[in-house]
C-alpha positions in Angstrom: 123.3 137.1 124.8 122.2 140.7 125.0 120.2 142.6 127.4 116.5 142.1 126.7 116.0 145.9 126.5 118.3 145.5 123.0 118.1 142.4 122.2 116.0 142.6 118.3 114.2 138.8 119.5 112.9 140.2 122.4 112.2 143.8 121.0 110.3 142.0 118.2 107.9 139.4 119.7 107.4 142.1 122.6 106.0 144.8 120.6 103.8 141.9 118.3 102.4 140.7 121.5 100.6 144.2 122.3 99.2 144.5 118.7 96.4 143.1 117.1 96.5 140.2 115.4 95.6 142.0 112.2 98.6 144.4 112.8 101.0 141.5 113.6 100.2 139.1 110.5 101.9 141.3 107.8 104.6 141.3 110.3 105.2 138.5 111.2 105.3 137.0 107.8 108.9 138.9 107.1 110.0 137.0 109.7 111.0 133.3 109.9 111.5 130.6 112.3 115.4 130.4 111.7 115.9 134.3 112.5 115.5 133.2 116.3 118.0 131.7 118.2 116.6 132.0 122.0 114.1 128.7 121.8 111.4 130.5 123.9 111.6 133.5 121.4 111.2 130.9 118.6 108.1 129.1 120.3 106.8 132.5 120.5 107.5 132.9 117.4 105.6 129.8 116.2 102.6 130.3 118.5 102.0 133.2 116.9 101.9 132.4 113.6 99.8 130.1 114.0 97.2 132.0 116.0 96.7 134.8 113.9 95.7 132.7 111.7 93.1 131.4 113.6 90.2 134.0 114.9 91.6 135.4 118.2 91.7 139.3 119.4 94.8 139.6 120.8 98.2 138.1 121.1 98.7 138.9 124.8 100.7 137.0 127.3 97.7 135.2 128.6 96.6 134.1 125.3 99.9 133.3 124.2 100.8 131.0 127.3 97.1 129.7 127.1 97.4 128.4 123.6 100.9 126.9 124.3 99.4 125.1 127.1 95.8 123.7 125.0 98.4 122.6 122.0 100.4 120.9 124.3 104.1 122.9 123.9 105.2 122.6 127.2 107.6 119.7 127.6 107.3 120.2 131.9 106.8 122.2 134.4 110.5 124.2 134.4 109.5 124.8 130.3 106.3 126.4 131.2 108.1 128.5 134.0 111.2 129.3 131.5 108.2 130.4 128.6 106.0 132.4 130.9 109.1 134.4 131.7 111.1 134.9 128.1 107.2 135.9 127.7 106.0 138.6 129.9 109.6 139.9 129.9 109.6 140.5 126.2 105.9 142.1 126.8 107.7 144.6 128.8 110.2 145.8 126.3 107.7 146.2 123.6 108.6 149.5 121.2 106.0 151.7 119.6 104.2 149.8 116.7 105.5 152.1 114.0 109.1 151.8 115.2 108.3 147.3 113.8 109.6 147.5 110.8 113.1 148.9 112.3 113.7 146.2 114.6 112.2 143.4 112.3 115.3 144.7 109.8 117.6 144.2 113.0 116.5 141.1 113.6 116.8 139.6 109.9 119.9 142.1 109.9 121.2 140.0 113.0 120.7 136.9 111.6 122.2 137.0 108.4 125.2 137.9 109.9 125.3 134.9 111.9 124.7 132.9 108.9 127.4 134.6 107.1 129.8 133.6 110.6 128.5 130.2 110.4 129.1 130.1 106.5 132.9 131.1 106.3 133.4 128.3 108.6 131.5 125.6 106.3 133.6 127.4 103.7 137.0 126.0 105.0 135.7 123.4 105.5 134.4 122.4 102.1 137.8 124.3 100.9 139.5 120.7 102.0 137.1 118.7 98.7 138.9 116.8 96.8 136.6 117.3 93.8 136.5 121.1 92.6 133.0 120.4 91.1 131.2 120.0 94.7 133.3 123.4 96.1 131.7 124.7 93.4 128.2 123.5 93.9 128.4 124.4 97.8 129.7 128.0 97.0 126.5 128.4 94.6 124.2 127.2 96.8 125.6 129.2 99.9 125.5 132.4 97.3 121.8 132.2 96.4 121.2 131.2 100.6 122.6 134.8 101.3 121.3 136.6 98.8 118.2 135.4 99.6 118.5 136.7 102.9 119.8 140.1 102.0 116.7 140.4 100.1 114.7 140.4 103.1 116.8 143.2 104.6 116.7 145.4 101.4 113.0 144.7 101.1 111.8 147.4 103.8 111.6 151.4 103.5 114.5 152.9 101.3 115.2 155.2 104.1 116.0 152.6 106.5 117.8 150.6 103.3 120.4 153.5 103.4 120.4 153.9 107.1 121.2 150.6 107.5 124.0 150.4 104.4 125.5 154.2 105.7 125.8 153.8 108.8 123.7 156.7 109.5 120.8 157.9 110.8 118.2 158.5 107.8 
C-alpha cells in the first residue's frame, strides 16, 4: 500500500469530496468500481455515485458518512470507525480540482496494470488447456478486456496522453 499522500485512490476520492457534486459527476463517471482496491475507497466510491445523482450540495465527509449510515453500509461499529477514517484522511490529501483529470489517468493507469499482473498469471494458467480452441477464446476475450481499459487511459488530454506514453513531463 502506498502512502495516502500518493496513493491515486486516495488522491482521487479526496479531491471529489471538496467539489461540487456537479464538478464530480463527469468525473466520477471515468472511473469504475473495479479501479479501487482499498474497500473503504470503493464504498466511497459507490456512495458517491449514487449521491450525485440524487439532489445534494456537497459531497463532504459529513454527508458522505451520513448517507452511508441512512443506507445502511456499515456492517458494525469497527466499519464505521475504519470508513470515517479512510474518509477524512483522503479529504486531507485532496489536489487542486484542475489537477483531476491527472490522477483519475493514475488511477485507471494503476489499475490496468494490475489487471495486466493478474492476466499473465491466468495466462499460464490457461496455457495448460488441452483444447487450443478455448486458449484461443480466453486470449480474445482477455485482448478486448485490456484494450478496453487502455481506452480509458488514452481518452483524456493529448498532452497528458504523451506524458504518460514518454515518460515526460508534457
Amino acid at each position: 500500500m502506498s502512502s495516502p499522500t500518493i496513493d491515486p485512490e486516495t488522491i482521487v476520492l479526496g479531491t471529489l469530496m471538496q467539489a461540487t457534486p456537479a464538478e464530480a459527476r463527469p468525473k466520477l463517471t471515468r472511473l469504475d468500481y473495479r479501479d479501487f482496491t482499498n474497500p473503504p475507497a470503493r464504498l466511497t466510491f459507490d456512495l458517491m455515485a449514487a449521491l450525485v445523482t440524487g439532489d445534494v450540495p456537497s459531497l463532504d465527509p459529513a454527508t458522505l458518512l451520513g448517507f452511508a449510515e441512512r443506507v445502511g453500509a456499515f456492517t458494525d461499529t469497527n466499519h464505521a470507525n475504519l470508513l470515517t477514517r479512510w474518509v477524512f484522511d483522503a479529504f486531507t490529501v485532496a489536489v487542486p480540482l484542475v489537477a483531476l483529470d491527472f490522477h483519475i489517468t493514475r488511477l485507471i493507469e494503476t489499475g490496468y496494470r494490475r489487471r495486466v499482473a493478474e492476466l499473465g498469471t491466468a495466462l499460464v494458467q490457461a496455457a495448460a488447456r488441452p483444447v487450443l480452441a478455448d486458449l484461443d477464446a480466453f486470449t480474445a476475450r482477455l485482448t478486448t478486456e485490456l484494450a478496453a481499459h487502455r481506452a480509458r487511459i488514452d481518452d483524456q488530454a493529448p498532452a497528458l496522453r504523451v506524458a504518460q506514453d514518454t515518460g515526460r513531463a508534457a
